[in-house]
SEDO-990799 format. One record per residue: chain; x, y, z of N, C-alpha, C in turn; residue in one letter. Coordinates in Angstrom, 2 decimals, padded with zeros to 5 digits, always signed. Example, Ala and Ser with C-alpha at 12.3 -4.5 7.8 and 13.67 -1.06 7.14 Angstrom:
BEGIN
{node "A"; {+013.19; -005.69; +007.80}; {+012.30; -004.50; +007.80}; {+013.20; -003.30; +007.80}; "A"}
{node "A"; {+012.85; -002.25; +007.08}; {+013.67; -001.06; +007.14}; {+012.90; +000.03; +007.87}; "S"}
***
This chain:
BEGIN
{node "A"; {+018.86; -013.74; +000.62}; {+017.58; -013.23; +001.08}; {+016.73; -012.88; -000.14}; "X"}
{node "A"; {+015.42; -013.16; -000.07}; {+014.65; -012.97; -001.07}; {+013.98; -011.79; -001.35}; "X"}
{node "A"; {+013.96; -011.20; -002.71}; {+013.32; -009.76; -002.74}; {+012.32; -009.34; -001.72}; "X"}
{node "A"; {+010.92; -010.74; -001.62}; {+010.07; -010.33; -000.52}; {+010.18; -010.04; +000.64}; "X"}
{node "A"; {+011.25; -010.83; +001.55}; {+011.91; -010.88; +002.52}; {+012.81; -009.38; +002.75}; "X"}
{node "A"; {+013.46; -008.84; +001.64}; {+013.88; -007.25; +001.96}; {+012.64; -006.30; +001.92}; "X"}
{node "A"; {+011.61; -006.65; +001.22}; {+010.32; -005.44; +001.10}; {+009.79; -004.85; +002.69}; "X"}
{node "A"; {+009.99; -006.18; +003.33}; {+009.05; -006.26; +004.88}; {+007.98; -005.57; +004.80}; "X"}
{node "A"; {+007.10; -005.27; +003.89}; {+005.75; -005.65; +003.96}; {+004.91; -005.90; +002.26}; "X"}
{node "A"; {+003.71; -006.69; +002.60}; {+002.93; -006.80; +001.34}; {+001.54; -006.14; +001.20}; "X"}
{node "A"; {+001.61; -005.43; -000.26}; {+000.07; -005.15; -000.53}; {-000.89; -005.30; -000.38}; "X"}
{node "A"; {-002.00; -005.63; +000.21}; {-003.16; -006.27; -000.22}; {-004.45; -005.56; -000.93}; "X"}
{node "A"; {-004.84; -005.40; -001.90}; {-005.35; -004.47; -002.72}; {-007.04; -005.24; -002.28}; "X"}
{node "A"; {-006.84; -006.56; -002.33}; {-007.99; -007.07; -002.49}; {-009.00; -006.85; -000.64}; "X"}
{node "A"; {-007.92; -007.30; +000.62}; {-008.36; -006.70; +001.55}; {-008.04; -005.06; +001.91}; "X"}
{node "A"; {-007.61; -004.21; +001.13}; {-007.09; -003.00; +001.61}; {-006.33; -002.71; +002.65}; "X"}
{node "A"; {-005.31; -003.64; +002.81}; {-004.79; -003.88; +003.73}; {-002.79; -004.11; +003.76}; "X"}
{node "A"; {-001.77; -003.22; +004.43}; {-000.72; -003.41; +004.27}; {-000.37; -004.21; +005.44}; "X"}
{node "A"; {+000.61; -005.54; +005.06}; {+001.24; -006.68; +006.15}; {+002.13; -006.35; +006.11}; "X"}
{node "A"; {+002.94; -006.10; +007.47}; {+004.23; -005.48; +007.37}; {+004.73; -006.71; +008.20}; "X"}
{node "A"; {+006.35; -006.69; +007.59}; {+007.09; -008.19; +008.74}; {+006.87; -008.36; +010.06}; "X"}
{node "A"; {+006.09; -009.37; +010.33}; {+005.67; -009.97; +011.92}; {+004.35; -009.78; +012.17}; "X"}
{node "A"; {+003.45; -009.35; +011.12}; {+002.06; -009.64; +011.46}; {+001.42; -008.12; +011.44}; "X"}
{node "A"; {+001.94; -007.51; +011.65}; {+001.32; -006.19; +011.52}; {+001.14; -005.66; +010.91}; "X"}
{node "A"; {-000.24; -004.93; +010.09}; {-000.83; -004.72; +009.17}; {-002.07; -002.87; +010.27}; "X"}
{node "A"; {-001.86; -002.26; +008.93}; {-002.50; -001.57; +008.80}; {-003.18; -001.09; +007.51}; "X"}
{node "A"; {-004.40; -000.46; +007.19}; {-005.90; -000.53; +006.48}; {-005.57; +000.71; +006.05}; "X"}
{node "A"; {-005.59; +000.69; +004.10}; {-005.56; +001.55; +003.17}; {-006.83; +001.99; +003.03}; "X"}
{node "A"; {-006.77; +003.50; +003.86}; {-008.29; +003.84; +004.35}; {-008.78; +005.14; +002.15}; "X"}
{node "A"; {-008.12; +005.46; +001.39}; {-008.12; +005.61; +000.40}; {-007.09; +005.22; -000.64}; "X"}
{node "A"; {-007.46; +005.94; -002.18}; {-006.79; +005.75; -002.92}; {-006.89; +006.77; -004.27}; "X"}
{node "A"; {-005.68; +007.84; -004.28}; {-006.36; +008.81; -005.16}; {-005.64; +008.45; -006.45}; "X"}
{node "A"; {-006.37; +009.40; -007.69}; {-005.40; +008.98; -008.89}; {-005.31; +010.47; -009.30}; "X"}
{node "A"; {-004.69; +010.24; -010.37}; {-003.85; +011.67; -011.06}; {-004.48; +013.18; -011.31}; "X"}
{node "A"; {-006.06; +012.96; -010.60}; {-006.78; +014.01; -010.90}; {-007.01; +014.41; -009.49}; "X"}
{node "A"; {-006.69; +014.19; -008.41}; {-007.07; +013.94; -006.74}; {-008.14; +013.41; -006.74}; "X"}
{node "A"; {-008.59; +012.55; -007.05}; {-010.22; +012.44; -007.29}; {-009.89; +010.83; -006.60}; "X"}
{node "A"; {-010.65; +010.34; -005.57}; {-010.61; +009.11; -004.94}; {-011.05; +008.09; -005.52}; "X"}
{node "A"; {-010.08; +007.20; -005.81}; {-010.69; +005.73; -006.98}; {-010.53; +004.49; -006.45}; "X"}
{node "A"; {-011.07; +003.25; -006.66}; {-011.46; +001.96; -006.17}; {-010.48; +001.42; -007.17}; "X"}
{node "A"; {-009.98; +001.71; -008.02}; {-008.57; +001.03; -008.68}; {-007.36; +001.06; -008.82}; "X"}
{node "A"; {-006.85; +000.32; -008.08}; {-005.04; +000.19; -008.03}; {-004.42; +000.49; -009.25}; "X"}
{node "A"; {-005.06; +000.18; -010.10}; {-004.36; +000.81; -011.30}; {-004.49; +001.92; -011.65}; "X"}
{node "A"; {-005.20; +002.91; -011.41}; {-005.47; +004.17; -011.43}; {-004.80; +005.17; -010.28}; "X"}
{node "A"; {-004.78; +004.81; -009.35}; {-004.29; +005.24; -008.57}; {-002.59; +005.84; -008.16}; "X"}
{node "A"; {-002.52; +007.11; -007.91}; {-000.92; +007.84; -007.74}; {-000.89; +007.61; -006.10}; "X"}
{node "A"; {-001.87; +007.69; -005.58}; {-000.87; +007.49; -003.81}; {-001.93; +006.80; -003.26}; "X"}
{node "A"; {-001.41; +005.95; -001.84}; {-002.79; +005.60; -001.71}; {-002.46; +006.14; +000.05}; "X"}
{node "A"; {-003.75; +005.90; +000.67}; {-003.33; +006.81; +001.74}; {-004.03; +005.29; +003.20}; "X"}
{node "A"; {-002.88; +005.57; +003.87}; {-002.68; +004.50; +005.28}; {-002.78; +004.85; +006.42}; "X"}
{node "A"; {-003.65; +004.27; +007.40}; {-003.67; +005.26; +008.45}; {-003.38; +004.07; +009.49}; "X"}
{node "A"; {-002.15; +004.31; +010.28}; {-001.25; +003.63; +011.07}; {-001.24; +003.50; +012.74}; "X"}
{node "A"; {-001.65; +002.38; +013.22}; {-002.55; +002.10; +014.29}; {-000.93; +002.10; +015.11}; "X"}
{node "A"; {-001.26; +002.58; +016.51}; {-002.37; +003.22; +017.13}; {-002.66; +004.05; +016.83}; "X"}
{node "A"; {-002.55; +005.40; +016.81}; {-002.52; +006.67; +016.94}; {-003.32; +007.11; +016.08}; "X"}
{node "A"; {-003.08; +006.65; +014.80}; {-004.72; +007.17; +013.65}; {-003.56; +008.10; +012.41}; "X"}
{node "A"; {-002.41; +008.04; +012.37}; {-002.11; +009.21; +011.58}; {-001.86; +008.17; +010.09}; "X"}
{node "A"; {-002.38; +009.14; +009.14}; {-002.38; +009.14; +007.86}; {-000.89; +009.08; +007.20}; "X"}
{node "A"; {-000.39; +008.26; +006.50}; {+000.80; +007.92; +005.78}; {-000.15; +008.45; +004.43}; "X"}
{node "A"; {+001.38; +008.71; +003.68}; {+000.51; +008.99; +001.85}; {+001.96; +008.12; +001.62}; "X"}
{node "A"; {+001.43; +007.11; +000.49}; {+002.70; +006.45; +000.00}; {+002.52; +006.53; -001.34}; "X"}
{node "A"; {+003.44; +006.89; -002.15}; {+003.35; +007.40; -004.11}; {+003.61; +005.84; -004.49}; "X"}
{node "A"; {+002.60; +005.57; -005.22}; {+002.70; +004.25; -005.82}; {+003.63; +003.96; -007.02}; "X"}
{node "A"; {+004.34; +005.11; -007.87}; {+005.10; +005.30; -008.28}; {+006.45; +004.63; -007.31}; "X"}
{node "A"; {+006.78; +004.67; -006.33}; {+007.78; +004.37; -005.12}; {+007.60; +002.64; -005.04}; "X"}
{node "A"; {+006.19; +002.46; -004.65}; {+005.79; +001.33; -004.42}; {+005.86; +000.80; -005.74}; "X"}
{node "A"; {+006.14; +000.71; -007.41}; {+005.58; -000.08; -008.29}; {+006.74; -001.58; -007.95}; "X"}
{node "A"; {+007.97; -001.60; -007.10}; {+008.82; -002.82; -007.19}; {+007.82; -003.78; -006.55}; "X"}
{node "A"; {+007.34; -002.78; -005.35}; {+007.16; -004.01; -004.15}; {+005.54; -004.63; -004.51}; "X"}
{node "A"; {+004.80; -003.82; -005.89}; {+003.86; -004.58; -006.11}; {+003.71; -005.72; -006.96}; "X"}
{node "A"; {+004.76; -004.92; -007.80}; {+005.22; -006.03; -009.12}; {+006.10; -007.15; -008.14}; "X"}
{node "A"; {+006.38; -007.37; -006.92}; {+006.78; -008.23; -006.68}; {+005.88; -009.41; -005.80}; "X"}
{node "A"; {+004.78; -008.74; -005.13}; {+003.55; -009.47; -004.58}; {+002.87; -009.59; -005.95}; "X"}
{node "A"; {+002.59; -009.76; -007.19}; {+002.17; -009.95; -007.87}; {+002.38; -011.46; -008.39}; "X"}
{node "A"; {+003.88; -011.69; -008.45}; {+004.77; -012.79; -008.79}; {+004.57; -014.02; -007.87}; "X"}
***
């Protein structure tokens, strides 16, 4: 099985958008960096924050956690 294939889902920085295995995707509604201060760059950024349909609730995911599964949609 392939690294991507264990992640079950991918980044999308460029649509703000997380694809999780089977099509389902939910919208990285921010993105803060090391000062709390809300930034437009993935590279700057310590968590970014997801808000998970239906219901509307806010995920915070530490991109620190996430650096495998980006460095691996990167590849």
């Amino acid at each position: 099985m392939s690294d991507e294939a264990k992640q079950g889902f991918v980044i999308d920085f460029n649509s703000m958008n997380i694809v999780f295995e089977g099509g389902f995707s939910a919208p990285i509604v921010a993105m803060i960096d090391r000062f709390d201060m809300e930034t437009d760059d993935p590279r700057e950024a310590e968590e970014i924050l997801i808000e998970m349909p239906p219901e509307g609730i806010v995920v915070t995911m530490l991109m620190s956690d996430l650096a495998p599964v980006i460095e691996a949609t990167r590849n």
